[in-house]
C-alpha positions as a Markdown table, in Angstrom:
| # | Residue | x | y | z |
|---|---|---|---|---|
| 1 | Unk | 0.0 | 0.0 | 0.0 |
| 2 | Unk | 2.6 | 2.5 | 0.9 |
| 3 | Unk | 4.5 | 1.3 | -2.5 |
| 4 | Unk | 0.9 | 2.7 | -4.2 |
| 5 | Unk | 0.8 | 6.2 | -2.5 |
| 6 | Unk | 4.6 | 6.8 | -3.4 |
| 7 | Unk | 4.2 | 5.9 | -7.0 |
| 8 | Unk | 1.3 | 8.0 | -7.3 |
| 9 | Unk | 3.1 | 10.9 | -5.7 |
| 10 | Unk | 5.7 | 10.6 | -7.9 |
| 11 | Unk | 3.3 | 10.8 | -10.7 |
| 12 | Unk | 1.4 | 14.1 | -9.3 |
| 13 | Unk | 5.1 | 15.8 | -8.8 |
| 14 | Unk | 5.8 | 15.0 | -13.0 |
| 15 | Unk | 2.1 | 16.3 | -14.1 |
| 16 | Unk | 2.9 | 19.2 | -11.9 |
| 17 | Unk | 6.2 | 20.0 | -13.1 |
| 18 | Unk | 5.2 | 19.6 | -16.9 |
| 19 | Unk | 2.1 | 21.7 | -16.5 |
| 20 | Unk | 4.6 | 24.7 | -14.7 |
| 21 | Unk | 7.1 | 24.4 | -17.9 |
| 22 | Unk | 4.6 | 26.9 | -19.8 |
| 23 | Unk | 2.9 | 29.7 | -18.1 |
| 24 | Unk | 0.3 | 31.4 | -19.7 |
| 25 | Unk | 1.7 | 34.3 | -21.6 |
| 26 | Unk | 5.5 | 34.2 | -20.5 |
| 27 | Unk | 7.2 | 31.5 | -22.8 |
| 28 | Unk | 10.9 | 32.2 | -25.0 |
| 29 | Unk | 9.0 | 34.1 | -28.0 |
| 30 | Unk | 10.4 | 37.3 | -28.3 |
| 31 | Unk | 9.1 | 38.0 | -31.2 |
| 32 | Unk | 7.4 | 40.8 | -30.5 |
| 33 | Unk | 9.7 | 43.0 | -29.8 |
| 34 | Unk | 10.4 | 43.3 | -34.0 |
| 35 | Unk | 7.7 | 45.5 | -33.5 |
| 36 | Unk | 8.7 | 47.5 | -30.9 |
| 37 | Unk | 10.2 | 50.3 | -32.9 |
| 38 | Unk | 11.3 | 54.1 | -31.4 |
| 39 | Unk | 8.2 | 56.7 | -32.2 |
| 40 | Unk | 7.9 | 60.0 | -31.7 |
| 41 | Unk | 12.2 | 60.5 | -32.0 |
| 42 | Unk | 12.7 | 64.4 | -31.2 |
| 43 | Unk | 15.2 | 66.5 | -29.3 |
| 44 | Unk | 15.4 | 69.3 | -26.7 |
| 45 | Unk | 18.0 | 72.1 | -27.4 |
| 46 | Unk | 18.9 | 74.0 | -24.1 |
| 47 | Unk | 20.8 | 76.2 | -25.5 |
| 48 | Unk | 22.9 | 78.9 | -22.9 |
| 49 | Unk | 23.1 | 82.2 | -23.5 |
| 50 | Unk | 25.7 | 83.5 | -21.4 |
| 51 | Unk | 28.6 | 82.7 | -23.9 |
| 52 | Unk | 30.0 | 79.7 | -22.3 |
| 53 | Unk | 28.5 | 77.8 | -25.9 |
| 54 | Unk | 27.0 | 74.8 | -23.6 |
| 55 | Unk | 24.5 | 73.2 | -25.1 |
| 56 | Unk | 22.3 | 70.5 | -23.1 |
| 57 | Unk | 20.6 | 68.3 | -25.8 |
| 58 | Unk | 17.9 | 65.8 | -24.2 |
| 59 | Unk | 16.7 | 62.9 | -26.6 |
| 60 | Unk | 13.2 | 62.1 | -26.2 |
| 61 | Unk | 10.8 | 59.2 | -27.9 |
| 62 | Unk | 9.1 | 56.2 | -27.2 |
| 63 | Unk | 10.4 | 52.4 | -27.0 |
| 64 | Unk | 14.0 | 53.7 | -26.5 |
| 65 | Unk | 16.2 | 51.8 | -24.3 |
| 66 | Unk | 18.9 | 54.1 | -24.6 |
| 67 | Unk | 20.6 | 57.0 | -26.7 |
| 68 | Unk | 23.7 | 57.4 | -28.2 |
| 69 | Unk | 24.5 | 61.4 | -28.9 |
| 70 | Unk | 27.2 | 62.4 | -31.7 |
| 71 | Unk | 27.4 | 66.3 | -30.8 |
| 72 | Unk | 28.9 | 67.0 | -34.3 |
| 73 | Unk | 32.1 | 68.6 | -32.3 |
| 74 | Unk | 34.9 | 67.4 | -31.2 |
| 75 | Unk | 37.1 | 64.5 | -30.8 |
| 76 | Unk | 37.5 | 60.9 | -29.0 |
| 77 | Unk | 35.2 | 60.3 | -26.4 |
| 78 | Unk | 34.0 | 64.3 | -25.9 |
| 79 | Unk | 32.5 | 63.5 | -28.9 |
| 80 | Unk | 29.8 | 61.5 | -28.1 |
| 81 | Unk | 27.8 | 60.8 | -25.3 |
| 82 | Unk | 25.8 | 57.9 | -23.8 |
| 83 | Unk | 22.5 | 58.5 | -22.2 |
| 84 | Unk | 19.4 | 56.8 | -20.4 |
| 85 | Unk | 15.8 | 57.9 | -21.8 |
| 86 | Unk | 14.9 | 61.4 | -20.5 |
| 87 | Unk | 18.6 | 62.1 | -18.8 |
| 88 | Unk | 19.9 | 64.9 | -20.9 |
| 89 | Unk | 24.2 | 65.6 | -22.0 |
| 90 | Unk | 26.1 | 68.7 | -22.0 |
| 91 | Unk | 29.1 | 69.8 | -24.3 |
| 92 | Unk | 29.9 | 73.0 | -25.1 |
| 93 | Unk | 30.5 | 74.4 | -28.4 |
| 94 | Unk | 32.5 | 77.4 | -29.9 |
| 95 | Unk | 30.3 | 79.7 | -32.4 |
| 96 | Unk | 29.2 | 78.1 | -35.5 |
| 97 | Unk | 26.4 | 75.8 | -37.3 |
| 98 | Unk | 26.7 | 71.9 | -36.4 |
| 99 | Unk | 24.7 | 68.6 | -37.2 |
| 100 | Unk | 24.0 | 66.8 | -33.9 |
| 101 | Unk | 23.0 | 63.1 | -34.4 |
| 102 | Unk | 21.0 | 60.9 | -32.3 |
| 103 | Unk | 21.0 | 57.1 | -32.3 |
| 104 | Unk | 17.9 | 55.5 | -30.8 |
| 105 | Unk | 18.4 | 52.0 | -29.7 |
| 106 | Unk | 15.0 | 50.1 | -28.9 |
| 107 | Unk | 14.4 | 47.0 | -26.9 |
| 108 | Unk | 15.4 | 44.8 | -29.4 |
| 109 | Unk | 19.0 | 46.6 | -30.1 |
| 110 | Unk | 17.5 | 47.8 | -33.0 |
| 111 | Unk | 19.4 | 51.1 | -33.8 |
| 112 | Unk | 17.1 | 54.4 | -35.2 |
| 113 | Unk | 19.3 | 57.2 | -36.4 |
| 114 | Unk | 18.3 | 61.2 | -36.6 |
| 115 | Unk | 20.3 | 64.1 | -37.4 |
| 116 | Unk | 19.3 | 68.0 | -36.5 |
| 117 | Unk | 20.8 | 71.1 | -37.3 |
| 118 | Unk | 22.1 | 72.9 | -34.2 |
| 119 | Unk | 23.4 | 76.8 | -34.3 |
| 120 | Unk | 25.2 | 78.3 | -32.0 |
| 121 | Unk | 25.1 | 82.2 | -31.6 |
| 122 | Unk | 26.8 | 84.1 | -28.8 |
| 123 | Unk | 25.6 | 87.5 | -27.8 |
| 124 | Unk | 27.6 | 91.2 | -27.8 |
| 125 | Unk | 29.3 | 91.7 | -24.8 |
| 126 | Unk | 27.0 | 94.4 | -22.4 |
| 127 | Unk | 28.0 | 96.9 | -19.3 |
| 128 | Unk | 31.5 | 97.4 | -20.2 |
| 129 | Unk | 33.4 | 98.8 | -17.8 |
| 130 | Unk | 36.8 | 100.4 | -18.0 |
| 131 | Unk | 39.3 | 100.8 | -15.2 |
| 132 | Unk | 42.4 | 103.1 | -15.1 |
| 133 | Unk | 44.7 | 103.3 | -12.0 |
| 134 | Unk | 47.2 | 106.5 | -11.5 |
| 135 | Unk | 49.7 | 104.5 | -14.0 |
| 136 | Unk | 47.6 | 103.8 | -16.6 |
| 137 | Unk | 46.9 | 100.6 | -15.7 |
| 138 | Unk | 44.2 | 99.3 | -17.5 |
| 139 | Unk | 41.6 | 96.5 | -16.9 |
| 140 | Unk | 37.8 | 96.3 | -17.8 |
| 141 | Unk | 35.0 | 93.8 | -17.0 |
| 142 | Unk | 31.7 | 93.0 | -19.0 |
| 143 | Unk | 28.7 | 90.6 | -19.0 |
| 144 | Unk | 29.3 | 87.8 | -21.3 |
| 145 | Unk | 32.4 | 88.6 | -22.4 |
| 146 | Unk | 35.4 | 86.1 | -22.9 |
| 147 | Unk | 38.2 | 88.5 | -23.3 |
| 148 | Unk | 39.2 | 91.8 | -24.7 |
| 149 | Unk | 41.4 | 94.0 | -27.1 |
| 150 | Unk | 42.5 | 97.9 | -25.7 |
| 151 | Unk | 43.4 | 100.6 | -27.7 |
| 152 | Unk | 45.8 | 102.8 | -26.1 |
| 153 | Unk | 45.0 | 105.7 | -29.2 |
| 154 | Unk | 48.1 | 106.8 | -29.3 |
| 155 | Unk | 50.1 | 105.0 | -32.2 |
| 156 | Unk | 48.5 | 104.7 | -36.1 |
| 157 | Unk | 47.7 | 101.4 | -37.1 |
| 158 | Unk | 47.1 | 100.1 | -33.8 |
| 159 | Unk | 47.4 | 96.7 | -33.6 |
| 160 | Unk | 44.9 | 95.9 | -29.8 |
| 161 | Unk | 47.1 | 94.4 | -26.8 |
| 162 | Unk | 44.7 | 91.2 | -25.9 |
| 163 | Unk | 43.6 | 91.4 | -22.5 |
| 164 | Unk | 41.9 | 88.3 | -20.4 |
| 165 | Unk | 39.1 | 88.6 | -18.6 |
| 166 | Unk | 39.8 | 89.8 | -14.6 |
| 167 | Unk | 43.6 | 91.0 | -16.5 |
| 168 | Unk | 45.3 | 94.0 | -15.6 |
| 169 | Unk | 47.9 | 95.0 | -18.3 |
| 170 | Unk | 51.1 | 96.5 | -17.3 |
| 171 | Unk | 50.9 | 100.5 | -16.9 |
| 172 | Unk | 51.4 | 102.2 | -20.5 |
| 173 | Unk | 53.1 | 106.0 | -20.7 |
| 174 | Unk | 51.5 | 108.3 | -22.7 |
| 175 | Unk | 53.7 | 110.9 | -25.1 |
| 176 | Unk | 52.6 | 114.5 | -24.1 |
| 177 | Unk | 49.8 | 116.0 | -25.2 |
| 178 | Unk | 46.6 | 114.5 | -25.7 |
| 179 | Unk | 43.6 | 113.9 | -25.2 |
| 180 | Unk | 44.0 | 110.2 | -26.6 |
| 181 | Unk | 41.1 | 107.7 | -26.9 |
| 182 | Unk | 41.0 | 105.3 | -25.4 |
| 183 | Unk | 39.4 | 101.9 | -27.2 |
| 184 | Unk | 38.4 | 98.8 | -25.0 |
| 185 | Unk | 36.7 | 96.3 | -27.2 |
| 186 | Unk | 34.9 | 93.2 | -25.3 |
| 187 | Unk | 34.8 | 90.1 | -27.3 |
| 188 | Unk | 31.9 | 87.7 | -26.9 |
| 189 | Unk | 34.1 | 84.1 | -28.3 |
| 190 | Unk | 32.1 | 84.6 | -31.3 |
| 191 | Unk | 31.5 | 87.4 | -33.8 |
| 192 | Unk | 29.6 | 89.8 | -31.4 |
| 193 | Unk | 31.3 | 92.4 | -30.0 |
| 194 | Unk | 31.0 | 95.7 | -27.9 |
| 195 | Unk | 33.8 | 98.6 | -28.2 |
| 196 | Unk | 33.7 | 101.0 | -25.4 |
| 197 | Unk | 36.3 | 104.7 | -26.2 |
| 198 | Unk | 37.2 | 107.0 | -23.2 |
| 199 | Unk | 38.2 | 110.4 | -24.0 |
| 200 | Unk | 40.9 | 110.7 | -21.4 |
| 201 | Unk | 41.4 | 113.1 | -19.0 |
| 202 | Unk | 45.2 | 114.8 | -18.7 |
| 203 | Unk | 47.7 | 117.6 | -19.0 |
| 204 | Unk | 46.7 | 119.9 | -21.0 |
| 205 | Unk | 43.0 | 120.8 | -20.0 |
| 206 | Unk | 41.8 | 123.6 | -22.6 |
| 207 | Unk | 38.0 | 123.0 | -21.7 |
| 208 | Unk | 37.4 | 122.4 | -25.5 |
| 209 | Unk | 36.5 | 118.8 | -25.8 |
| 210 | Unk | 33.0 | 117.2 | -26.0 |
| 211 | Unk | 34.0 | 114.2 | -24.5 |
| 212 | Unk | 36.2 | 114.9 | -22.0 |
| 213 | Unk | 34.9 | 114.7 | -18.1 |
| 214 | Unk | 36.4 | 118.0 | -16.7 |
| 215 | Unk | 36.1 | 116.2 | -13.4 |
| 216 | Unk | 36.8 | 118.9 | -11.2 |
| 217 | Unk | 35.3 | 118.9 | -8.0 |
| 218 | Unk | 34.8 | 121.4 | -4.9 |
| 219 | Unk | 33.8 | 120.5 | -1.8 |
| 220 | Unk | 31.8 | 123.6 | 1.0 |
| 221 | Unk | 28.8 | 125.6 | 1.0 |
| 222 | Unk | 28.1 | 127.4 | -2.3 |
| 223 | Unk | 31.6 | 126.2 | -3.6 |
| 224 | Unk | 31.5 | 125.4 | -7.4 |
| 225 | Unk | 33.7 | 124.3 | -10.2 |
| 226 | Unk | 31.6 | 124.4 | -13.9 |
| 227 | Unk | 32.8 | 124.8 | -17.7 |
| 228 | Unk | 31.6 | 127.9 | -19.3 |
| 229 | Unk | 31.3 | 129.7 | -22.6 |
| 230 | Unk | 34.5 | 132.0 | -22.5 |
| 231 | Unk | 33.0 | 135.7 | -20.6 |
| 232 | Unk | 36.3 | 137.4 | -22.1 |
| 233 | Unk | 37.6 | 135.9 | -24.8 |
| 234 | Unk | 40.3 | 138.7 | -25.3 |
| 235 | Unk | 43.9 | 139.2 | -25.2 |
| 236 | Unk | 45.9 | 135.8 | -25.2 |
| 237 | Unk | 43.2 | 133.6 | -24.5 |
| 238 | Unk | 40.0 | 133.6 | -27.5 |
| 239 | Unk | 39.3 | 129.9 | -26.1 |
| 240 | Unk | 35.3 | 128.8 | -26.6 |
| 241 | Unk | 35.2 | 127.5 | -23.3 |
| 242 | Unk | 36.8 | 128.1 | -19.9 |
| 243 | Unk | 36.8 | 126.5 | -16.4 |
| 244 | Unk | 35.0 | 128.5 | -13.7 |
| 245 | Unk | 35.6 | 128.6 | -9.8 |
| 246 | Unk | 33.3 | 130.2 | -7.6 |
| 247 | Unk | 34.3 | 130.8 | -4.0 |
| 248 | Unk | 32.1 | 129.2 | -1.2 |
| 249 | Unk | 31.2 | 130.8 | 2.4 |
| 250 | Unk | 33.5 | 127.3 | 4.2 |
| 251 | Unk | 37.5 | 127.7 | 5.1 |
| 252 | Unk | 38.3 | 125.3 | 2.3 |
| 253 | Unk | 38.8 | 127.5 | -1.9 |
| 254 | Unk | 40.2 | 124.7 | -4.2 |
| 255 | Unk | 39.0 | 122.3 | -6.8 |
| 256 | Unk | 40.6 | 119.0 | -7.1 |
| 257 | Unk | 41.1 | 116.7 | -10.3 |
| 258 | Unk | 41.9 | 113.2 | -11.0 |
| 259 | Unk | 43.9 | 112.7 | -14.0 |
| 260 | Unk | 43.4 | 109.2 | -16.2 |
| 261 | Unk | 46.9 | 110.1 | -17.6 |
| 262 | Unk | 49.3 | 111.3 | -14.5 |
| 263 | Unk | 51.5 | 114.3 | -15.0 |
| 264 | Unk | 54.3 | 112.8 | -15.8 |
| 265 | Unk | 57.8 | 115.2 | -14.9 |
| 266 | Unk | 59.9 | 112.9 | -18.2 |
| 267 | Unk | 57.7 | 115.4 | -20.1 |
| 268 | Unk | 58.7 | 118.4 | -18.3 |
| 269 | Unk | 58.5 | 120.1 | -14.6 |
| 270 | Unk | 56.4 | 123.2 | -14.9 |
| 271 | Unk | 52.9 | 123.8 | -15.3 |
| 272 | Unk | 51.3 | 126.5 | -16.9 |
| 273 | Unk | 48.0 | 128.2 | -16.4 |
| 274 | Unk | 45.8 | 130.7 | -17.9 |
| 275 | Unk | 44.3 | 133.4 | -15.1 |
| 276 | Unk | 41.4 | 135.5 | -15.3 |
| 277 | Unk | 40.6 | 137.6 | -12.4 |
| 278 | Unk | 37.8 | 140.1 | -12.4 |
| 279 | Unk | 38.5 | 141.4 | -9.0 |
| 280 | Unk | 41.2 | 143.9 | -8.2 |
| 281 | Unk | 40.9 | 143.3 | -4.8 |
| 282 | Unk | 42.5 | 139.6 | -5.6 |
| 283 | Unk | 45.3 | 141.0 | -6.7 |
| 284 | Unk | 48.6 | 140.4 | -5.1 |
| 285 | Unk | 46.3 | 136.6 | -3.7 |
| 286 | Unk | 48.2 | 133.7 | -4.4 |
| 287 | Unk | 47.0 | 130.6 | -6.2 |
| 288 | Unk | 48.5 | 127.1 | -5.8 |
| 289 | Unk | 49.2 | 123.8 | -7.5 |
| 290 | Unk | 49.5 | 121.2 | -5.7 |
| 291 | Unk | 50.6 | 117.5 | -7.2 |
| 292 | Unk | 49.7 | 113.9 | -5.6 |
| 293 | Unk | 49.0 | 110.6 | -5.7 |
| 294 | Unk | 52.6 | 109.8 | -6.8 |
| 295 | Unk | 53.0 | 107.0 | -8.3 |
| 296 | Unk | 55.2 | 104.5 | -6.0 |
| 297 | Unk | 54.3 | 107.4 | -3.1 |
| 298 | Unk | 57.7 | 109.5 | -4.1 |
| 299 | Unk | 57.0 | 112.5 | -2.7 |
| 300 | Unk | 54.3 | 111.5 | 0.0 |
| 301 | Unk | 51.3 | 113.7 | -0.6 |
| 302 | Unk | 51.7 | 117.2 | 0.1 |
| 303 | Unk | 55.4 | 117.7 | -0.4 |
| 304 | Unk | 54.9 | 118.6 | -4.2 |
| 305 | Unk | 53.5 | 122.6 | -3.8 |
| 306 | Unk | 53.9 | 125.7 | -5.8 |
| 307 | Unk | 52.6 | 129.2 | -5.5 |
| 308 | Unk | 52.5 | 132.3 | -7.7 |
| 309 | Unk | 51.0 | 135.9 | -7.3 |
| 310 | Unk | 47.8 | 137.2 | -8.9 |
| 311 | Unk | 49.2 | 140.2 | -10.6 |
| 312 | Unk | 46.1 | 141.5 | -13.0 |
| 313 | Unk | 42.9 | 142.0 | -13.1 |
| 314 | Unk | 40.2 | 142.3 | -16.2 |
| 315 | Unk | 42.7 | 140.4 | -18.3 |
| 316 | Unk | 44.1 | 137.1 | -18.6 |
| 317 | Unk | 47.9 | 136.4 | -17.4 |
| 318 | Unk | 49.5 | 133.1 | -17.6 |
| 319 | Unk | 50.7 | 132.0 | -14.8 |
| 320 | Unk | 54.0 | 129.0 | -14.4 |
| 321 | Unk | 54.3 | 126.4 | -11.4 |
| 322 | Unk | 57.7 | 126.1 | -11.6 |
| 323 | Unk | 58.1 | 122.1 | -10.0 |
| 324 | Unk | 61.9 | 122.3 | -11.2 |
| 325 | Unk | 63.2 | 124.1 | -8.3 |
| 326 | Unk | 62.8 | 120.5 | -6.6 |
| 327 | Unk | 65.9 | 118.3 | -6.5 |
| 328 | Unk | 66.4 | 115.0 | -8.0 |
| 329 | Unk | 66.4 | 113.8 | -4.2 |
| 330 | Unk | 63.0 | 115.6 | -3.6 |
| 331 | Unk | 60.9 | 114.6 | -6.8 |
| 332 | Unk | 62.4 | 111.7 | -9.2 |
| 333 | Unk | 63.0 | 112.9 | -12.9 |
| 334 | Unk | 60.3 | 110.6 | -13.9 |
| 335 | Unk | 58.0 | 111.1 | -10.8 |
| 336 | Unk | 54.1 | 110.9 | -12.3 |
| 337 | Unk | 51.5 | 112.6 | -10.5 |
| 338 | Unk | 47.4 | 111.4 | -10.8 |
| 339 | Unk | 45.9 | 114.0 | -8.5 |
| 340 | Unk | 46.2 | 118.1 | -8.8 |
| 341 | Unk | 44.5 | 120.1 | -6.6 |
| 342 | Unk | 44.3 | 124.1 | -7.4 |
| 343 | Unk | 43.7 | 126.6 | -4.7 |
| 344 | Unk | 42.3 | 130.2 | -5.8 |
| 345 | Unk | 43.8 | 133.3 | -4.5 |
| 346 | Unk | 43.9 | 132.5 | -0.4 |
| 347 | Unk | 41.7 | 135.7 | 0.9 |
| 348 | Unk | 39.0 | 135.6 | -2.0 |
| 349 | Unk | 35.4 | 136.3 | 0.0 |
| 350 | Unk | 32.7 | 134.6 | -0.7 |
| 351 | Unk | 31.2 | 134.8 | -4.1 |
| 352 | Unk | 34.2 | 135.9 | -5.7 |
| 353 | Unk | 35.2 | 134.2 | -8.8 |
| 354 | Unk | 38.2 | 133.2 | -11.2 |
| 355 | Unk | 38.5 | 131.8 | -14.4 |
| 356 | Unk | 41.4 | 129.5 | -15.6 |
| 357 | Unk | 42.4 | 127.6 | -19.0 |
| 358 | Unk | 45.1 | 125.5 | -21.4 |
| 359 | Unk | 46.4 | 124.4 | -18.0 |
| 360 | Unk | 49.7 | 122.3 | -19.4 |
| 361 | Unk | 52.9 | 120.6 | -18.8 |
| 362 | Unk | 55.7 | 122.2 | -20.1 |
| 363 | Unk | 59.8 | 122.8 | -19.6 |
């Protein structure tokens, strides 16, 4: 009997095991996945648009098991790309037209390829800014730029000195005279650009430029500093335009400027300066010229003073600072100056005025 029951176990165990051999819908015919093709192949561009030239290109699609991206630049593996359904790749591109091409790979390893035009297009350069230190040391900064070319303005033919983004370029001496433009030109990495001039502001000041930013400033209650039509335009100075100085009610009577190119004492060690003053009571005042901001700090500020008489009035007189009474030891032969302050006729009351012009560097 117990020989029976084992036999017939044996027998359910077989029937069992053949029955379990085929499950309803889950055998080895794969032969549907022929039909599994990749639909609906397309692309998403995400193009940047700060210059950098990345571009993050997400294959999309249906039935896709994975993508294989050609970006139609460059070489070796930064060529291509591997990528899962919706995971996107990066690479960036320099300026230009490209073919990007996509290979769809279904379930099956079948391979779909698709091409699509990509163009790349970088934008101008905006909010240049230029910098100039007391040397004429030049830098400049700019949204979206890569780099940039400067112009000094001072040579024909110019060839621009390249200059990196975050750069400073050594200091440059300008020959005297002047004003020069100055050029900055910001380059994008592409074709855009933006060019940026600055008139610069240095020895001599004749008031005469458009472009120029006279910026001398005054500092007290009522104290002014303007450029004016010429009142008098008699004698040695016909000049359209003059600077004017009107005298506040506070201690302090001078105007000071910052120069973009330093007074530089290689060129010469006096300064000249035309002098109008309508007051005969000013007469005999004396008006000063003081130099700083040395480059290097050689003379410390305030050591670099001159002084000279008013000695007409209702006329113009030109008036020398004579710096080459300093020695050697005093002021370098090649000090350069970025700051001059002038002080008008010490004793002037309030109100009173005085004109000046063709302030210049001279021997």
């Amino acid at each position: 009997m117990k020989n029976i029951k084992l036999i017939c176990s044996i027998l359910f165990v077989i029937v069992v095991a053949t029955s379990c051999a085929k499950i309803e819908g889950i055998d080895k015919d794969l032969s549907f996945l022929n039909s599994a093709n990749p639909a609906a192949l397309d692309k998403i561009f995400d193009i940047s648009t700060d210059n950098s030239g990345i571009v993050k290109i997400t294959p999309v699609g249906e039935g896709v098991a994975s993508y294989v991206i050609n970006f139609g630049h460059g070489t070796g593996t930064a060529a291509t790309a591997s990528v899962a359904p919706g995971i996107p790749a990066s690479h960036a591109y320099p300026e230009g037209s490209y073919t990007v091409t996509i290979d769809a790979i279904d379930l099956a390893g079948k391979t779909t390829t698709t091409t699509y035009p990509l163009v790349v297009t970088y934008r101008a350069p905006e909010e240049v800014v230029i910098t100039i230190d007391a040397n004429v040391v030049v830098s400049a900064k700019a949204l979206y730029a890569k780099s940039f070319l400067v112009y000094y303005g001072d040579v024909a033919n110019e060839v621009g000195t390249p200059m990196a983004v975050g750069e400073k370029l050594p200091f440059h001496t300008y020959a005297a005279g002047g004003p020069y433009d100055l050029k900055v030109v910001a380059l994008s990495g592409g074709a855009a650009k933006t060019e940026v001039v600055k008139t610069l502001f240095g020895l001599p000041v004749n008031f005469e430029s458009s472009t120029v930013n006279y910026s001398f400033t005054t500092t007290g209650t009522g104290q002014a500093f303007d450029k004016i039509a010429n009142p008098f335009a008699t004698g040695i100075n016909t000049s359209a335009t003059v600077g004017r100085f009107t005298r506040g009610s506070d201690g302090a009577n001078s105007t000071t400027t910052v120069l973009d190119i330093p007074i530089n004492f290689a060129f010469g060690k006096k300064i000249t300066m035309m002098v109008y003053n309508p007051s005969p009571t000013a007469i005999n005042k004396k008006m000063y010229v003081e130099l700083r901001s040395a480059v290097g700090n050689v003379p410390a500020d305030g050591l670099a003073v001159k002084n000279v008489k008013i000695t007409k009035s209702g006329e113009w007189e030109l008036m020398t600072f004579d710096f080459s009474t300093f020695t050697s030891a005093q002021i370098p032969d090649n000090t350069k100056f970025g700051q001059m302050i002038i002080t008008y006729g010490l004793g002037i009351p309030a109100g009173g005025i005085i004109y000046i012009d063709t302030i210049s560097l001279t021997n």
